[in-house]
C-alpha positions as a Markdown table, in Angstrom:
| # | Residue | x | y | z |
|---|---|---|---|---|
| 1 | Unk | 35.5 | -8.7 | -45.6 |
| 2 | Unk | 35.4 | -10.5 | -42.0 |
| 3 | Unk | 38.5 | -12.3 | -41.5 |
| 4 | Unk | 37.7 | -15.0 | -38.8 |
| 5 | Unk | 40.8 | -17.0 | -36.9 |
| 6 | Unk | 39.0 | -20.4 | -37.4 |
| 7 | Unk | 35.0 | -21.8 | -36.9 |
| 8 | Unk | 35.3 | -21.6 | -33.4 |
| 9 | Unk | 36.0 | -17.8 | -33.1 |
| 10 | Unk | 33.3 | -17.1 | -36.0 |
| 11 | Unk | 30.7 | -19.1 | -33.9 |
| 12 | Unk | 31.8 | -16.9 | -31.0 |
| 13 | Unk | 31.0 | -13.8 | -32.6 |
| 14 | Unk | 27.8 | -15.3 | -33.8 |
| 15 | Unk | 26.6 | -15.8 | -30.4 |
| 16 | Unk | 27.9 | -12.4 | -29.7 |
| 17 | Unk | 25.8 | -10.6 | -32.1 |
| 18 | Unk | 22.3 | -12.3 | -30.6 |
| 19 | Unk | 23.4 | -10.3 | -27.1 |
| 20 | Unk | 20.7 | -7.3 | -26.1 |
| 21 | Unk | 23.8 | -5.0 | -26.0 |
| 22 | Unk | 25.1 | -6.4 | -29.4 |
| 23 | Unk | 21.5 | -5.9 | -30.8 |
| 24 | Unk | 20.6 | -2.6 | -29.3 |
| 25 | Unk | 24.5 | -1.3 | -29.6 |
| 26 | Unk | 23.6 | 0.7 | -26.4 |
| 27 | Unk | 27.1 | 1.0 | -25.3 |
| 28 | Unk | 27.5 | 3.3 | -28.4 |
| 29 | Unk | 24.1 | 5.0 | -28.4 |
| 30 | Unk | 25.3 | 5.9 | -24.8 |
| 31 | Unk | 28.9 | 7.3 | -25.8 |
| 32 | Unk | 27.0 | 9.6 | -28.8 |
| 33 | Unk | 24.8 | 11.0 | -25.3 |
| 34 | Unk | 28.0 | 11.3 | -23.6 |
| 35 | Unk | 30.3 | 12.8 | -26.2 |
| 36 | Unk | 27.7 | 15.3 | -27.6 |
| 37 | Unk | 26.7 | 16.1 | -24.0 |
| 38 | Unk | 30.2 | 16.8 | -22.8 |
| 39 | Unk | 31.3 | 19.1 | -26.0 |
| 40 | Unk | 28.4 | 21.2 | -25.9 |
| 41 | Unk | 28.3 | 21.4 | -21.8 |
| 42 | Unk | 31.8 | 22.2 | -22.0 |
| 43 | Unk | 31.4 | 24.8 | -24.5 |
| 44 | Unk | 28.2 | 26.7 | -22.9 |
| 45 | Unk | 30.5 | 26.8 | -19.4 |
| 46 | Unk | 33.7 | 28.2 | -21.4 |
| 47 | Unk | 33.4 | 30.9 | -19.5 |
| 48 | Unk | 33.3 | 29.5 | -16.0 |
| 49 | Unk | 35.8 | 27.1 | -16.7 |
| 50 | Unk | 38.4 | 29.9 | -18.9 |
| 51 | Unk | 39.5 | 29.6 | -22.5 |
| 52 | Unk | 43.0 | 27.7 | -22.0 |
| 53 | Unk | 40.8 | 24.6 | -20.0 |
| 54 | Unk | 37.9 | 24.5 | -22.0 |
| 55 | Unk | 40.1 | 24.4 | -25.8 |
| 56 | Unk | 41.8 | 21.4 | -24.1 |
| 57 | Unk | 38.1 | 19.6 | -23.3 |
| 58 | Unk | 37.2 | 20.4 | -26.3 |
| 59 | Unk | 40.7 | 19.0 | -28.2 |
| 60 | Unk | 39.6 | 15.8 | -26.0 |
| 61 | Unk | 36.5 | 15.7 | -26.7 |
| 62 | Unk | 36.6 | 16.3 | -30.5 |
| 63 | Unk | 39.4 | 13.4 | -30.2 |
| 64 | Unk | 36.4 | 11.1 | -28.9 |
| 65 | Unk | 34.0 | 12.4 | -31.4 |
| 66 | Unk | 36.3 | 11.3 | -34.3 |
| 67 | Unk | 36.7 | 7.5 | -32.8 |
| 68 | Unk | 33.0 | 8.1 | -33.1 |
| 69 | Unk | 32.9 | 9.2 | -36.7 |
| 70 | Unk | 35.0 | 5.9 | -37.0 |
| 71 | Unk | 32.5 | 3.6 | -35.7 |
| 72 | Unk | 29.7 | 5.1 | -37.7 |
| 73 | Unk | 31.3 | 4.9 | -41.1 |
| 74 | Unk | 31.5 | 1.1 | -39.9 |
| 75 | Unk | 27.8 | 0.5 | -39.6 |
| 76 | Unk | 27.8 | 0.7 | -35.6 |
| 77 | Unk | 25.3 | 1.7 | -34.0 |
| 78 | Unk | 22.9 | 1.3 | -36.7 |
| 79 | Unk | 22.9 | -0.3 | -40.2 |
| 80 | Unk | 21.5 | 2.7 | -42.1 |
| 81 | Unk | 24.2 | 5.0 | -44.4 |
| 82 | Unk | 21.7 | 8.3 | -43.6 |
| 83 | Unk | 21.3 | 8.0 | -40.2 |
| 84 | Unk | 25.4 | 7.0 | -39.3 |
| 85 | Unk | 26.0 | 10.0 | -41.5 |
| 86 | Unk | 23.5 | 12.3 | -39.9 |
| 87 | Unk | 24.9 | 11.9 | -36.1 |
| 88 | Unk | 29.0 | 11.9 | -37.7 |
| 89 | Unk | 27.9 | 14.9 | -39.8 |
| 90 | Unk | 28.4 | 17.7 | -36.8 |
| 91 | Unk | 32.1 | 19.8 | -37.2 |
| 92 | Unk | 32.7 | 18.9 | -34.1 |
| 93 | Unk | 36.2 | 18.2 | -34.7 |
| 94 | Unk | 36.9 | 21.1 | -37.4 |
| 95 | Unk | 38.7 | 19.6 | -39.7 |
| 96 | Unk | 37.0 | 16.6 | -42.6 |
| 97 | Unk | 33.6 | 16.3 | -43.8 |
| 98 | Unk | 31.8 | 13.3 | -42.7 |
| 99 | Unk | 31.4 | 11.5 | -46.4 |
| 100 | Unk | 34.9 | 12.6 | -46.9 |
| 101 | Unk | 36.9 | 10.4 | -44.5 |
| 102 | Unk | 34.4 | 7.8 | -44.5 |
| 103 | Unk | 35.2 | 6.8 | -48.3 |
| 104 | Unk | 39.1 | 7.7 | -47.6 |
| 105 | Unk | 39.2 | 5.4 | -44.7 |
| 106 | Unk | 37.9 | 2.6 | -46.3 |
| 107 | Unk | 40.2 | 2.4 | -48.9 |
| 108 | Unk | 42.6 | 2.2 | -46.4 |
| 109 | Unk | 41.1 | -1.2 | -45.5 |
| 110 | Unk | 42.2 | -2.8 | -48.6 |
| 111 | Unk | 44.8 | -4.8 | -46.4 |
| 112 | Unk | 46.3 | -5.8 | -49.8 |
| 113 | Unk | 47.6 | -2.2 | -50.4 |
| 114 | Unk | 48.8 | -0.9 | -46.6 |
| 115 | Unk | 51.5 | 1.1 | -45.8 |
| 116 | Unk | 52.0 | 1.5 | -50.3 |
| 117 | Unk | 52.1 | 5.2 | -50.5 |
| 118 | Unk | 50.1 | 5.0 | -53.6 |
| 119 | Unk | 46.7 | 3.0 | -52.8 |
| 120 | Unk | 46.7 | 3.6 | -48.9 |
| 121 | Unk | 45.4 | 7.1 | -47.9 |
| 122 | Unk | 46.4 | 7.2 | -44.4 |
| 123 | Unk | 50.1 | 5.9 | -45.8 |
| 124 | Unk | 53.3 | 8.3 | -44.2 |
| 125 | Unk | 55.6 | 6.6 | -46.5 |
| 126 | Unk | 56.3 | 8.5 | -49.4 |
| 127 | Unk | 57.8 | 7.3 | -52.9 |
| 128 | Unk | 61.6 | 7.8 | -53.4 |
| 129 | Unk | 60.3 | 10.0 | -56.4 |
| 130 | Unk | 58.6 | 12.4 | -54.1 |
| 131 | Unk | 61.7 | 12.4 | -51.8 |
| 132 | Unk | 63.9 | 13.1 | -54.5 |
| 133 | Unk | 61.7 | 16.1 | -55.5 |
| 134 | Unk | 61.6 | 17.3 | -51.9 |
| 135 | Unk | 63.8 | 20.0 | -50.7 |
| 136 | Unk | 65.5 | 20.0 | -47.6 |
| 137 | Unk | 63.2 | 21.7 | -45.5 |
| 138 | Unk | 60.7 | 19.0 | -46.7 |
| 139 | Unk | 62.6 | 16.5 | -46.2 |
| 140 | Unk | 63.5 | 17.4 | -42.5 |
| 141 | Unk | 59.8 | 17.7 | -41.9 |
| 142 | Unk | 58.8 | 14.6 | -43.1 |
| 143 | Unk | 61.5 | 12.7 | -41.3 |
| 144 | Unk | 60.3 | 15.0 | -38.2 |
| 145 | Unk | 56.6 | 13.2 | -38.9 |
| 146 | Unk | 58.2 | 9.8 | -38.1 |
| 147 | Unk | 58.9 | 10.8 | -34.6 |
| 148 | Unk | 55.9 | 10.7 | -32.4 |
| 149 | Unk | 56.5 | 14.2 | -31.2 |
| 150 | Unk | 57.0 | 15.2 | -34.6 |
| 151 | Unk | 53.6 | 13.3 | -35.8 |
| 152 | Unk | 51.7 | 14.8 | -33.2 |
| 153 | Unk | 53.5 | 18.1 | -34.2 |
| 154 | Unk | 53.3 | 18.7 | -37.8 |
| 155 | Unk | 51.2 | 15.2 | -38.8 |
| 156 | Unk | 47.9 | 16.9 | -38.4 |
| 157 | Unk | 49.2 | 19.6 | -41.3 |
| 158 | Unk | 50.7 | 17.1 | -43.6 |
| 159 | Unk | 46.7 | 15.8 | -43.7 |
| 160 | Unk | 45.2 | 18.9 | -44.3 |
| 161 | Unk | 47.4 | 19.6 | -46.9 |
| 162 | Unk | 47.2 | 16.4 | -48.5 |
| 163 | Unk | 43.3 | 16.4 | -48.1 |
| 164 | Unk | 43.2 | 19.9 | -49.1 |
| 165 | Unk | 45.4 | 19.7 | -52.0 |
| 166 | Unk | 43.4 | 16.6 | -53.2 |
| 167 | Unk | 39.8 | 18.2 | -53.1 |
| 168 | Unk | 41.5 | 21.1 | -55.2 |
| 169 | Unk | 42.9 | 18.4 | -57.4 |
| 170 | Unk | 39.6 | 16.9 | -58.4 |
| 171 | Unk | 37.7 | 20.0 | -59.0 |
| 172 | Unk | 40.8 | 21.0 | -61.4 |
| 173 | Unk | 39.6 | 17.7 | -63.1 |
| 174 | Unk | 36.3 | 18.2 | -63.4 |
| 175 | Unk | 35.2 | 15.8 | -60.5 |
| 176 | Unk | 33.2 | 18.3 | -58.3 |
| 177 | Unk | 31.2 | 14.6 | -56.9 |
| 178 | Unk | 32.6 | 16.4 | -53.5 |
| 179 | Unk | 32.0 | 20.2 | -53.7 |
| 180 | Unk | 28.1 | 19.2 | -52.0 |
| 181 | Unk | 29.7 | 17.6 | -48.9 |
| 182 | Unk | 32.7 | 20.2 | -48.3 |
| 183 | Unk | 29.8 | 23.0 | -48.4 |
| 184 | Unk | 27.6 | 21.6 | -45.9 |
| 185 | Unk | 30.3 | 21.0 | -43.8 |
| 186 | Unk | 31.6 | 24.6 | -44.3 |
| 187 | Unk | 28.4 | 25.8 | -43.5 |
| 188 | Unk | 27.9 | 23.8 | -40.4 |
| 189 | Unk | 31.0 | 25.1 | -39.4 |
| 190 | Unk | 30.5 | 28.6 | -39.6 |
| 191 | Unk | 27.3 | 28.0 | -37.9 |
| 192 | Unk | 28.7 | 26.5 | -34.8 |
| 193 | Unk | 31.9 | 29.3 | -34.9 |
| 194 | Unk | 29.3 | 31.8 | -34.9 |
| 195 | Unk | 27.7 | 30.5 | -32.0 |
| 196 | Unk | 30.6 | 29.4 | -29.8 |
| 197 | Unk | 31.5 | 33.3 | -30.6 |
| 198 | Unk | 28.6 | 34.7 | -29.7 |
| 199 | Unk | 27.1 | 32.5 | -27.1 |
| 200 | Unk | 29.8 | 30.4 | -25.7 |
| 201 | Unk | 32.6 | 33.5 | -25.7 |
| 202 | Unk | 35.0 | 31.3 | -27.8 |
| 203 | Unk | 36.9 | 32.8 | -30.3 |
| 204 | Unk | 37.0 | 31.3 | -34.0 |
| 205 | Unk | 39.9 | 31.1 | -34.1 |
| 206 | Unk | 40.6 | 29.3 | -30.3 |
| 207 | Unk | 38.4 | 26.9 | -31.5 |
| 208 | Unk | 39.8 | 26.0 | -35.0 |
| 209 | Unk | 43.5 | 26.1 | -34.1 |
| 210 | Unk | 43.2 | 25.3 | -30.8 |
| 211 | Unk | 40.7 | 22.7 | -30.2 |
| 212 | Unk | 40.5 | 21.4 | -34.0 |
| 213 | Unk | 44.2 | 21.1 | -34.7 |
| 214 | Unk | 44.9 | 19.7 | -30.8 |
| 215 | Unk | 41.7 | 16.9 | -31.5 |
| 216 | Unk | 43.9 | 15.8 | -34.6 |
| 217 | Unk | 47.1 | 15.9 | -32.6 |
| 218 | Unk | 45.7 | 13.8 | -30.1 |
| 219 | Unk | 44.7 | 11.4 | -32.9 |
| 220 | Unk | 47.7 | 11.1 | -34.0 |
| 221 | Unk | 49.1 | 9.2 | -30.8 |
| 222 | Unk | 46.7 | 6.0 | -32.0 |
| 223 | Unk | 47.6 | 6.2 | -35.7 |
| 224 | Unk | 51.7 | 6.7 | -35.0 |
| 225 | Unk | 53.0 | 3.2 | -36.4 |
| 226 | Unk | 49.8 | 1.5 | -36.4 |
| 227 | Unk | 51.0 | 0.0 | -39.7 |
| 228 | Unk | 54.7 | -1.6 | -40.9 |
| 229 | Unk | 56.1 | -3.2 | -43.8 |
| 230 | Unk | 55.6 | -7.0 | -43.9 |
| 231 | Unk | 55.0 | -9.2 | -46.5 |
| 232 | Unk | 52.2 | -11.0 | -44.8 |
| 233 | Unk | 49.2 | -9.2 | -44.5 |
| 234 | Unk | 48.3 | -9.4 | -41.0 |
| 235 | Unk | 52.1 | -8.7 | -39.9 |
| 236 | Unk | 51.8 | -5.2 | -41.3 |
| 237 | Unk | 48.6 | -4.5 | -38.4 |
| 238 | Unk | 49.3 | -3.9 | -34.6 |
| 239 | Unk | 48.2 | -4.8 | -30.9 |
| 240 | Unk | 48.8 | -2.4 | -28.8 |
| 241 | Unk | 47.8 | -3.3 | -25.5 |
| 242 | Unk | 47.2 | 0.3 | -24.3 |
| 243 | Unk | 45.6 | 1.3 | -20.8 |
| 244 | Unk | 42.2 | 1.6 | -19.7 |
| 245 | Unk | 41.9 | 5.7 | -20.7 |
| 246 | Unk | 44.2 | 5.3 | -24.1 |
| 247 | Unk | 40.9 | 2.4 | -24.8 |
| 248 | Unk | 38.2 | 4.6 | -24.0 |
| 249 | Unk | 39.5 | 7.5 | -26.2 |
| 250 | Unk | 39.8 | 5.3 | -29.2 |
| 251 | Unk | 37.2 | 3.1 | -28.5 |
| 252 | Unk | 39.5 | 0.1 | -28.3 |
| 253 | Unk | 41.0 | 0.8 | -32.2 |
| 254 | Unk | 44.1 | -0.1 | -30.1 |
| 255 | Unk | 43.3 | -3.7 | -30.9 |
| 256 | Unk | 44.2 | -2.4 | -34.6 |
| 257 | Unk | 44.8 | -5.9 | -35.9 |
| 258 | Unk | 41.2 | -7.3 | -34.6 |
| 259 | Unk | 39.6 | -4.3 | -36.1 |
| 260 | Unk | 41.1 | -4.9 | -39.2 |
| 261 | Unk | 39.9 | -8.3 | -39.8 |
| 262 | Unk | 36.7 | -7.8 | -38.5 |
| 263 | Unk | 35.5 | -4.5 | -39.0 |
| 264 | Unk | 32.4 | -5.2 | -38.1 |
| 265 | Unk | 32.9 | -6.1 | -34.7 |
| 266 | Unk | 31.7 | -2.7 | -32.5 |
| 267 | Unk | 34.3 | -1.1 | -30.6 |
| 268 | Unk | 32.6 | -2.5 | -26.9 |
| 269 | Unk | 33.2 | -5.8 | -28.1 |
| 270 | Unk | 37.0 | -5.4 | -29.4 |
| 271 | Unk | 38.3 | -6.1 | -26.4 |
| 272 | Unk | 36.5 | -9.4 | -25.6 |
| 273 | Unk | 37.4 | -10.9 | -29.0 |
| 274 | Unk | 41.1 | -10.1 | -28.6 |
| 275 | Unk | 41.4 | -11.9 | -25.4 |
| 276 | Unk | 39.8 | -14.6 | -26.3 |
| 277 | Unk | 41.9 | -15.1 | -28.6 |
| 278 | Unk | 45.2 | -13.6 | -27.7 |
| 279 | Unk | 48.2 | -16.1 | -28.4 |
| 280 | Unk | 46.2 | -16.3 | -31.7 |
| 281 | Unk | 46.2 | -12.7 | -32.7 |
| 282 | Unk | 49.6 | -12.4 | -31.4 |
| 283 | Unk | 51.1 | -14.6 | -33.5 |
| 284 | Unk | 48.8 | -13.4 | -36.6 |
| 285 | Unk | 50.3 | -10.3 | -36.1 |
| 286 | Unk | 53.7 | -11.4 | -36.4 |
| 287 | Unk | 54.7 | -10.5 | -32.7 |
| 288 | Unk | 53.9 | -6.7 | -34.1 |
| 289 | Unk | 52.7 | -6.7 | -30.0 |
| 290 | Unk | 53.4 | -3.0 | -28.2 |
| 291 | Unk | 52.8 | -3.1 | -24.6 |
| 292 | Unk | 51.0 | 1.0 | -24.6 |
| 293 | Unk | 51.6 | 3.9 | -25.8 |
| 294 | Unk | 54.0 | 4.8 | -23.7 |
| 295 | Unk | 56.5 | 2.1 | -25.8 |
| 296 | Unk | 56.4 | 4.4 | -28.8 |
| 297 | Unk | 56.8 | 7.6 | -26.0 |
| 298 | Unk | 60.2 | 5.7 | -24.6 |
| 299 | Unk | 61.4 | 4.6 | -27.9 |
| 300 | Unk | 60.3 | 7.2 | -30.3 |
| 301 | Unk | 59.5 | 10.7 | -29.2 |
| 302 | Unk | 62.0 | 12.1 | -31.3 |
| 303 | Unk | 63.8 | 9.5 | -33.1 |
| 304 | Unk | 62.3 | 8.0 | -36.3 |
| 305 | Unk | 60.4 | 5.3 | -36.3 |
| 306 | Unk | 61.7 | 4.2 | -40.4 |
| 307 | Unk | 63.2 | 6.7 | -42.4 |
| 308 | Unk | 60.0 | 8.2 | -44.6 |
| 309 | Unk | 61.2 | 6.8 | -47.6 |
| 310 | Unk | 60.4 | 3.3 | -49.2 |
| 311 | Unk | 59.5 | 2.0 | -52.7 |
| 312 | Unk | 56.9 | -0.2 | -51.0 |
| 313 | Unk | 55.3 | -0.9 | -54.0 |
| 314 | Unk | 57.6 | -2.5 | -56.1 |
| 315 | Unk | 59.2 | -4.3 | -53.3 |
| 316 | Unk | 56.0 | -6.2 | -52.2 |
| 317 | Unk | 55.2 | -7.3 | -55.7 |
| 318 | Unk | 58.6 | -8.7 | -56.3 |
| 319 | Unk | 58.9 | -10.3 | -52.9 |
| 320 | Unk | 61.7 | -7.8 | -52.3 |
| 321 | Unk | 61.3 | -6.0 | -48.6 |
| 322 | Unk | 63.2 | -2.7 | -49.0 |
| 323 | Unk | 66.3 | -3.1 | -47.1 |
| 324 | Unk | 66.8 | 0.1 | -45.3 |
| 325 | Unk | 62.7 | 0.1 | -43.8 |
| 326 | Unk | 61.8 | -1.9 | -41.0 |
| 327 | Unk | 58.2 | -0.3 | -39.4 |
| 328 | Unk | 55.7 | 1.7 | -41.5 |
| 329 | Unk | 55.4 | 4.9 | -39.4 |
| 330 | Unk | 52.1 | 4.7 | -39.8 |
């Protein structure tokens, strides 16, 4: 659901969408050339260009290719399911079928429900239940995931154990809705293994470790404390007013807050709606402002951003915020 600031902004936006680049979302038709281009020129010239250099193009460029994924599961550039699906569907980043992140990622839109361990998927808080159950190495490792080091580190693992563990889980209940979209993306990815292998001289293994896990690790910078605990909505969402090449990696999802209310909005136009209306965002937001990425680098590289635990759920529905949580290290 769009969440306009008031009828000028929405009238804005209107005018906005009758633009030829609006219409034609060339911008985005150009960055699908660009990113497809790039991966599979860097892979065919793996050897000219050595292993180590080309698994770090390829972490980099998988990195792009899931900001892509993002924009497709939100209708950009075109307005059909199939076709969005079709150019997302490639493993280019290893790790999550298509179909599979699109319907976990919008439930994380329910603004309602973020940060709540139990109804946002992309939550890193966990119930003081599960912390009581954890162990000590566990709990070491998820206090380690609220450090930006440590999210970049081991955050990529705690996902594909959770989304692992969860596709396991509905089969075991007889939901097997999923089983058709984990084996096409299984078999497109031993399709492309085999031919990075065999063509490109990339090992499997380079390429899955390597350039899948580093794509996710790279993610992870944008995603590390996107999110905090605030009884307003909007206060939970940041702005993070990153540089030009942080932007152009995540296809401005920087401007988290903006994207949130107005999903619809394509990432080339992001920008353009934050600043012309930035005192208004900023105070939406609650001041949750962060002036780069480098902020979280200075502030957070190894010290927690919250501690991982916080009974988020029962606090916001008796107007309770947990006392010992300030930020979601989301």
């Amino acid at each position: 659901m769009a969440i306009y600031l008031d009828d000028t902004q929405r009238n804005h936006i209107a005018r906005l969408t009758t633009s030829w680049t609006w219409r034609t979302q060339w911008p985005t038709w150009m960055l699908i050339a660009m990113i497809y281009g790039g991966w599979f020129g860097v892979a065919m010239h793996a050897r000219t260009l050595g292993l180590p250099i080309t698994t770090l193009l390829l972490a980099v460029l998988g990195t792009s290719y899931m900001s892509l994924q993002h924009e497709l599961l939100h209708g950009h550039p075109t307005r059909s399911r199939l076709v969005n699906a079709l150019i997302g569907f490639a493993p280019l980043a290893v790790w999550f079928p298509y179909r599979i992140y699109r319907e976990s990622h919008l439930r994380h839109h329910d603004d309602a429900h973020l940060t709540q361990p139990a109804h946002d998927p992309e939550s890193y808080f966990v119930t003081a239940d599960e912390w009581q159950r954890a162990g000590t190495a566990m709990r070491a490792l998820l206090v380690l995931r609220n450090t930006l080091i440590g999210r970049m580190l081991v955050g990529p693992a705690f996902s594909l154990a959770a989304t692992g563990a969860q596709a396991l889980g509905k089969i075991t209940d007889g939901d097997w809705r999923d089983v058709p979209a984990w084996l096409a993306h299984l078999a497109a990815l031993a399709a492309l293994t085999t031919w990075l292998q065999r063509i490109c001289g990339i090992p499997a293994w380079l390429f899955i470790v390597g350039a899948g896990y580093g794509s996710l690790s790279l993610a992870s910078v944008r995603s590390f404390h996107e999110h905090r605990v605030a009884h307003e909505h909007a206060h939970r969402t940041v702005i993070n007013e990153a540089g030009w090449w942080w932007r152009l990696l995540f296809l401005n999802n920087n401007y988290h807050l903006v994207h949130h209310d107005l999903p619809q909005v394509p990432w080339f136009a992001l920008g353009k709606v934050y600043q012309m209306s930035h005192q208004q965002y900023v105070e939406r937001s609650g001041n949750f402002l962060v002036n780069g990425y480098s902020e979280w680098l200075r502030n957070y590289a190894f010290a927690p951003v919250v501690h991982p635990v916080a009974n988020v759920e029962s606090d916001y529905f008796q107007g309770n915020p947990p006392a010992s949580v300030g930020f979601a290290g989301k």
